[in-house]
N, C-alpha and C positions, 0 to 999 in steps of 0.2 A: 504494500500500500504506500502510495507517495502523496505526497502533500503538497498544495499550490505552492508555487513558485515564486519568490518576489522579482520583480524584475530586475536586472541584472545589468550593471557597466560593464563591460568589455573593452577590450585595447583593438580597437578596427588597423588602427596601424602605430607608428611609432609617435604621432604628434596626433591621433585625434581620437574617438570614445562615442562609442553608440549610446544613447543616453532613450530611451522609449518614451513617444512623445505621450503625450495624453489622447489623444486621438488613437492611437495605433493602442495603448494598454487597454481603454476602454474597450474595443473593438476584440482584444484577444479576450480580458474574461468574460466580456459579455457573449462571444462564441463558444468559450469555456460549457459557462451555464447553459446556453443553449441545447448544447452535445452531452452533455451529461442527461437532461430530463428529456431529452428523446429514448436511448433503450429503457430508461425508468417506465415510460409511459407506454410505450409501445411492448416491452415484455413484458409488465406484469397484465396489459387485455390478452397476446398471447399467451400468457399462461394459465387465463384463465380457459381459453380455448382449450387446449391442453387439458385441463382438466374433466371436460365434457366432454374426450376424443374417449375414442375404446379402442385406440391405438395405444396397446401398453408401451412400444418402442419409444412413442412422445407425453410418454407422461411424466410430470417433475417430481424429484426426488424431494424430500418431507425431509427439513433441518429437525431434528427435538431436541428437549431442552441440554439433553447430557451431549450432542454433539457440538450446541454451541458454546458451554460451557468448555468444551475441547477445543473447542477454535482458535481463543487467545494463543493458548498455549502451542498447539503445529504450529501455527500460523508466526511464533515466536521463534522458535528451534527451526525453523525454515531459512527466518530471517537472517537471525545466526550462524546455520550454514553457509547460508551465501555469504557472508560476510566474510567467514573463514576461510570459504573457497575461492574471492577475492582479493584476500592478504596474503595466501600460501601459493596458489598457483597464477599462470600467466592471464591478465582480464581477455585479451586476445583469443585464445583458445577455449575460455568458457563462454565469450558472446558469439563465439562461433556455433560452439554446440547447441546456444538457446536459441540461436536464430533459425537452426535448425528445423528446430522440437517446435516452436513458434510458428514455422511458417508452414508445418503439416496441420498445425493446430487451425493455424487462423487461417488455412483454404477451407476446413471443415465447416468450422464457426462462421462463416461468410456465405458458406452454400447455404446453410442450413437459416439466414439471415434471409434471402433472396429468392429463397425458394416461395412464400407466398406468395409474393410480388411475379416470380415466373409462372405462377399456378393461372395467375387469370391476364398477363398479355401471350402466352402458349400458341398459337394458332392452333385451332380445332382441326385443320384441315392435315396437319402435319401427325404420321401414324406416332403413339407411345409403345415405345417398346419397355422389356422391363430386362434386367440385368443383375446377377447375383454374384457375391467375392466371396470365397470360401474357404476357410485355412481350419486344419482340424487337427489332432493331435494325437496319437495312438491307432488304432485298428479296431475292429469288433467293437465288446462291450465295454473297452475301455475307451473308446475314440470322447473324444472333449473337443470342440467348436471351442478355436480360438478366435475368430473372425467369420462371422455369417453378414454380409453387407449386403443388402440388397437397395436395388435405385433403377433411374427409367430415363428415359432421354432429357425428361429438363434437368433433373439432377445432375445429368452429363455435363448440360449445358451451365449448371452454377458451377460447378467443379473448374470448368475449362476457365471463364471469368474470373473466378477466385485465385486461379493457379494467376493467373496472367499481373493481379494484384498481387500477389505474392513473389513473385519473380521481382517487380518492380520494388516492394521491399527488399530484399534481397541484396539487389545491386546496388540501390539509392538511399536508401534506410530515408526513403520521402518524408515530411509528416503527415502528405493526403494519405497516403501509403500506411501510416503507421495508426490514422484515425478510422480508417476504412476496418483494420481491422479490432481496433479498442473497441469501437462501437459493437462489432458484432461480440467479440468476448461477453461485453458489459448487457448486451441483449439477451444473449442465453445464459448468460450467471441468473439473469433475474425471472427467466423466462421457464428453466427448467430447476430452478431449487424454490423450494417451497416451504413454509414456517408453518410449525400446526398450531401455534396458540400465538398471542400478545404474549405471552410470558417469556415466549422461547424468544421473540424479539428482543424483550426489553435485555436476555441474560446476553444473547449477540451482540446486540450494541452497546450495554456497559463492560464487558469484557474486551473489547475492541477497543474503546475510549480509552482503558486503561495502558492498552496494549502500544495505541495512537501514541497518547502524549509523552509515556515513557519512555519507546525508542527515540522520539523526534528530539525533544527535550532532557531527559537523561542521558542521552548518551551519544556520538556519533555513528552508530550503524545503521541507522535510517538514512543517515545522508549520503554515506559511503556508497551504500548498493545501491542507492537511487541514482547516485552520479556515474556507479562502473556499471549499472545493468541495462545491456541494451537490448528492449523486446517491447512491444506494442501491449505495455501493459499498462499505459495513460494516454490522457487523450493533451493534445498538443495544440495550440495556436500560435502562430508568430505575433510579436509584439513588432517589427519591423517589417511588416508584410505592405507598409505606404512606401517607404524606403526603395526596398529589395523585392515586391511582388513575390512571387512562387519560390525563389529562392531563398528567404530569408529562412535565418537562423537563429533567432535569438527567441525563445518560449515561454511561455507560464503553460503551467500544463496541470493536471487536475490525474491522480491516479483511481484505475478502474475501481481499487475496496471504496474509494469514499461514493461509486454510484453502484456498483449493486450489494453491498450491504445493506444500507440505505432502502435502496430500491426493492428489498427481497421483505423489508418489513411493508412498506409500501404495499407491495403486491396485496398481502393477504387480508387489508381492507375494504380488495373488490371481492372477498369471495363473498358467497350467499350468509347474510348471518341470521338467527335465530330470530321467533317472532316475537320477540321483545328490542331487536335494533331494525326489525327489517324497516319501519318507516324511514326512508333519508338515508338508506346504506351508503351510497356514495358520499357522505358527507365526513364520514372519515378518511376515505382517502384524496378529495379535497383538501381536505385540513393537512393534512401530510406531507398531499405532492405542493402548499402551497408552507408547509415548514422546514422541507426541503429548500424550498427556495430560500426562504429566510435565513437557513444554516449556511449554506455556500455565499449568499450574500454578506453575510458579517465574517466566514473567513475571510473572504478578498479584501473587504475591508479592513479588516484588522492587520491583514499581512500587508497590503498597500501604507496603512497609515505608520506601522512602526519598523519597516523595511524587514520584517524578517518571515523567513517561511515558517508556517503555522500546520499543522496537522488538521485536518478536515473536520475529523469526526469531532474534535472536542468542539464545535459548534453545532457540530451536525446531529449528534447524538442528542443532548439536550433539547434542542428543536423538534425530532421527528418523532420523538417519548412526548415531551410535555404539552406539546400543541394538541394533540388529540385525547391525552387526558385531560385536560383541560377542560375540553369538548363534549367528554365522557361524564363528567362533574357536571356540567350545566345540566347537559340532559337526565340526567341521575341512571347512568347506563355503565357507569363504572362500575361494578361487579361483574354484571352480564359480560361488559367486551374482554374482561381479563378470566372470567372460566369459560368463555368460549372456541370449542375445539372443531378447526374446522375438516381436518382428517378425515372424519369416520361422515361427517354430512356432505361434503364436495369430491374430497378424493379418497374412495372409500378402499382403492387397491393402489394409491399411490406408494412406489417401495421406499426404505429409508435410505437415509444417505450411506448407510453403515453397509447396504448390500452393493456388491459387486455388479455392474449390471451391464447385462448383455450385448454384446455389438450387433445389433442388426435394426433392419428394416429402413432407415436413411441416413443423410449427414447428419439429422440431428444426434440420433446413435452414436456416432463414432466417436463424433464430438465431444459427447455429455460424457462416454465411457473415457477418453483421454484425460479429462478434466476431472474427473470423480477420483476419489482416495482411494489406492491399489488396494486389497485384499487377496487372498488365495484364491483361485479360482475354484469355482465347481462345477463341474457336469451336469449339463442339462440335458434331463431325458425328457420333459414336459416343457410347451411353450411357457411363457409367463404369462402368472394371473392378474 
């Protein structure tokens, strides 16, 4: 997770200093905010979709509360690692490796972003075909499906487009390049993980808060790996982009934890709730997606007004909690929205984050399977329920 940026003097040459005007910083965080509450808004109606498919391959995985209480903690020893792996070996040879691992990842995350969008301009007239990848592991009764992919010609067709962005990262480490693919990560983090209660929210994002302010502020490992890690895992605007157009180089940049974190408690304000909130459902996520805004709005501020970079969540957090309890207190629905489980009434076979889950039936598949926490595998003799 990275933190906004304050903008930056640089040495342009030996006698002069890029200095970002007012004009151009406006222009970058307020594209900032923009790009951020696009997949917020756009993944959590997809995932409510998602949840009303009977396509188990696109159904999103259920955070609860003992995995988000686990999250600070990987999500710490992660951080750690790369830190180590950055002070001990060559940065050279480990952002080659991630660009790697990144650029299989974000052609997946990008088809699987596009494929709506290709579902209804398709031409009718043009035949679908359908196509299966298949990697298994053993013989007989012991065989195990390591890879069951299945896809159809648009599919093809996002794949071929995505590979072409990916290429273009690759060589040019772009920023259109590099937000082409945040955006899609930051859509299907919020689009395919799913929170079963407010509670398991509030333990996510206060654990995270903790997590936030102590790297950034305690200590320098948050800035180290933010400075040596290179991978489309924030989203990017030029502060210089009046200057230098397409070429500019100089950023504030917003990392992907502070929008779908964020965005994954978000989500679960659209799902259907009890008939003691159903009057005005939408109105907590209202409140949300407009506390949201209010959290990202007072980072910028804060890190513009005393020049220094700030940690997201520690405004974010407080905002996207109390603005809706708040909410919850007027209307005297406080109880209700904190033992409300929406699990077993929306997604009533959605699996947990804790299972292993299957590669198949589209990009979104492969995707989600790349992205989700390794386990043992196991042998499936039965489709999934």
């Amino acid at each position: 997770v990275e933190e906004v940026k304050p903008a930056r003097v640089v040495n342009c040459s030996d006698s002069c200093a890029f200095v970002a005007t007012p004009e151009g910083t406006a222009l970058a965080y307020g594209s900032l905010v923009f790009m951020a509450l696009l997949p917020i808004f756009f993944g959590a109606l997809r995932s409510v979709n998602c949840g009303k498919s009977k396509n188990s391959s696109d159904m999103p995985e259920t955070i609860t509360g003992r995995d988000a209480a686990r999250f600070p903690i990987i999500a710490s020893c992660t951080l750690f690692g790369l830190y180590l792996f950055f002070k001990i070996f060559s940065q050279e040879y480990i952002n080659l490796l991630l660009s790697m691992y990144f650029f299989v990842l974000g052609i997946l995350a990008l088809s699987h972003t596009m494929s709506p969008f290709m579902n209804r301009i398709f031409p009718a007239n043009i035949p679908i075909k359908q196509y299966q990848l298949l990697f298994t592991q053993g013989s007989g009764e012991t065989k195990e499906e390591i890879v069951n992919y299945e896809f159809d010609t648009k599919d093809m067709i996002c794949l071929v487009i995505s590979t072409v962005v990916g290429v273009w990262y690759i060589l040019k480490k772009h920023w259109i390049a590099n937000n082409l693919f945040g955006l899609a990560f930051a859509l299907n983090g919020v689009e395919l993980l799913h929170l079963n209660n407010v509670s398991t929210g509030c333990i996510l994002l206060g654990g995270l808060f903790v997590y936030d302010v102590f790297w950034v502020f305690g200590t320098n490992v948050m800035v180290t790996v933010a400075k040596s890690f290179e991978a489309p895992i924030k989203l990017v605007f030029p502060q210089d982009l009046f200057e230098k157009g397409l070429g500019a180089n100089q950023f504030a940049m917003l990392g992907l934890g502070d929008i779908v974190i964020p965005g994954n408690c978000l989500m679960f304000s659209l799902y259907p709730a009890p008939s003691s909130l159903k009057k005005n459902t939408r109105t907590y996520f209202y409140t949300s997606f407009l506390a949201y805004i209010f959290g990202l709005g007072m980072t910028i501020w804060v890190m513009h007004t005393f020049k220094h970079a700030q940690p997201a969540l520690l405004y974010l957090v407080p905002a996207c909690i109390g603005f809706p309890v708040v909410v919850a207190l007027l209307k005297g629905e406080l109880t209700e929205m904190f033992s409300y489980e929406s699990s077993e009434e929306v997604l009533p076979h959605t699996p947990r984050l804790t299972h292993y889950p299957t590669v198949s039936g589209s990009p979104a598949s492969l995707a989600n399977s790349m992205q989700s926490s390794s386990s043992p595998r196991r042998r499936r003799n039965n489709p999934p329920m």
